[in-house]
C-alpha positions in Angstrom: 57.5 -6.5 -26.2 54.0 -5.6 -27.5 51.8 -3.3 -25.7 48.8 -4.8 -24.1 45.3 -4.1 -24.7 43.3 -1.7 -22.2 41.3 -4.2 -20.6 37.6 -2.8 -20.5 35.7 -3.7 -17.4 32.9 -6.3 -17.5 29.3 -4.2 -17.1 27.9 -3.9 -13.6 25.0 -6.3 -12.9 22.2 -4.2 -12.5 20.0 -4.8 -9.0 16.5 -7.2 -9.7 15.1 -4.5 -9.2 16.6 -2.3 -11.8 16.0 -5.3 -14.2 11.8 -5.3 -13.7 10.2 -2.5 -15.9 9.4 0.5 -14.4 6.3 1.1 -14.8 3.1 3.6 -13.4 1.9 2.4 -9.8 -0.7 4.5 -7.8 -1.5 4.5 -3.9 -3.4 5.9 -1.7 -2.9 5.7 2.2 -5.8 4.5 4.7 -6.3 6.8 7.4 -8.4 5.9 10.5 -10.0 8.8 11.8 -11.9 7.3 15.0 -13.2 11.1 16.0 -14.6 12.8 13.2 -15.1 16.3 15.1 -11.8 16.0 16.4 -10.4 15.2 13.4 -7.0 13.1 14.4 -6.1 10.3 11.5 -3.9 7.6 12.3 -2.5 5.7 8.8 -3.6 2.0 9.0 -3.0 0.8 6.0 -1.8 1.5 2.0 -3.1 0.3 -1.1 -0.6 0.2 -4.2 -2.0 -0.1 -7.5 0.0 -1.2 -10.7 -2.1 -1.7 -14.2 0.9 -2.3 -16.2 2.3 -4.9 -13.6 -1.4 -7.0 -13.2 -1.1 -5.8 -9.3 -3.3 -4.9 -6.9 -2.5 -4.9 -3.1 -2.9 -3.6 0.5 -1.6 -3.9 3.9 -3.1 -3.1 6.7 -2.1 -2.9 10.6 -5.0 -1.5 13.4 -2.5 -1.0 16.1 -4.3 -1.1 19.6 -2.3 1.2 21.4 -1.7 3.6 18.8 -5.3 4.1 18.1 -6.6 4.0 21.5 -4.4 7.0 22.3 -6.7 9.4 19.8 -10.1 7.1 21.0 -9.7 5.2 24.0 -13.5 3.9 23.3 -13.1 3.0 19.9 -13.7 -0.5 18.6 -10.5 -1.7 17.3 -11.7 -5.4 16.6 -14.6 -3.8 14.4 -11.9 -2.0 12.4 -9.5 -4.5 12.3 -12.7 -6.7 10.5 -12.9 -3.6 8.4 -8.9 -3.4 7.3 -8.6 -7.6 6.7 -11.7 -7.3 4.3 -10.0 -4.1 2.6 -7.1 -6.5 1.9 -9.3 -9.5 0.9 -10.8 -6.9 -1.7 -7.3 -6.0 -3.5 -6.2 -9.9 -3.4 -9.4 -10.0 -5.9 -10.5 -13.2 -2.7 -14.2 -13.8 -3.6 -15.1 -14.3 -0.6 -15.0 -10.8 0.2 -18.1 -10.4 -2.1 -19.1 -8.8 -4.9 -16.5 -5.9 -5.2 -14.2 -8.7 -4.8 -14.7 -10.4 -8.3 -14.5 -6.7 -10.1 -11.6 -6.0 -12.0 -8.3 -4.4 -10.5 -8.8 -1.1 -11.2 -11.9 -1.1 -10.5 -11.1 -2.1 -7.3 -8.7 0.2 -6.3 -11.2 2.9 -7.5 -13.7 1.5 -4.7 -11.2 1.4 -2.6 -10.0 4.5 -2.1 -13.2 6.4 -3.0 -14.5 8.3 0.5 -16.8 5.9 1.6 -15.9 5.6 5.5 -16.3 7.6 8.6 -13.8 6.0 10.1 -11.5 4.9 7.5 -10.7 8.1 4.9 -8.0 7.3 1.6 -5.9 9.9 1.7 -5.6 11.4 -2.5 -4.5 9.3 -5.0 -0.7 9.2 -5.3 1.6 8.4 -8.5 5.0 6.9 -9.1 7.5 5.0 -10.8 7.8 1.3 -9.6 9.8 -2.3 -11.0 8.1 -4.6 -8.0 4.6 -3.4 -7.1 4.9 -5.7 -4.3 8.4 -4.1 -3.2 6.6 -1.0 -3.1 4.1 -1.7 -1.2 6.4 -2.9 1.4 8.4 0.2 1.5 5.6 2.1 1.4 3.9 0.6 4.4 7.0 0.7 6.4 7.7 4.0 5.6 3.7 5.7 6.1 2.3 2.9 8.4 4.4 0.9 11.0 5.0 2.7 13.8 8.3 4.4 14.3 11.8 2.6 15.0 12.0 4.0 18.8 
């Protein structure tokens, strides 16, 4: 009898993921900081940035309870306004004005340049990413949502 042939195993299937190109993405985090001479933050929202991908997004979440502990006068409805328009802006909706109908980068520049008392952009972080939109995701549940409890 002849000797068989070393069968060789079929490649793994990489993740979808894995299969997108990983390419440069920025963010920043959105920080509301209801009490400027106390100086608490509370992150409310992140805004991920892709050139290479064509992507431009935020999400946003003014939680109530979590912001009334550091300001139990402030005016969450006001900053919710403030957060829905902030993601209007990345979607490039033109409703949301001039800034709006800029280009992407341009947007995320005006986005997280200091231009808030009340809502700060933390610096300008970089990474490696194959779904901008995956990202983001991550990346709010990981900086934003409250804590699993």
């Amino acid at each position: 009898m002849g000797e068989r042939e070393p069968r060789t195993p079929a490649p793994a299937t990489p993740a979808p993921a894995a299969r997108e190109p990983r390419e440069v993405f920025q963010y920043a985090i959105l920080r509301a900081v209801p009490s400027l001479p106390r100086g608490e933050a509370l992150n409310v929202g992140v805004v991920v940035h892709s050139r290479r991908h064509r992507f431009l997004g935020a999400r946003t979440q003014a939680d109530a309870a979590r912001l009334h502990a550091l300001d139990p006068a402030l005016d969450v409805d006001a900053l919710a306004r403030h957060l829905r328009a902030v993601e209007r802006i990345a979607a490039g909706d033109e409703s949301a004005g001039a800034v709006a109908r800029m280009d992407r980068s341009d947007r995320f520049g005006w986005l997280t340049a200091p231009s808030s008392a009340l809502v700060q952009p933390s610096p300008v972080h970089t990474g490696l990413c194959g779904d901008p939109q995956q990202t983001l995701d991550r990346l709010f549940a990981a900086l934003v949502a409250p804590p699993a409890g």
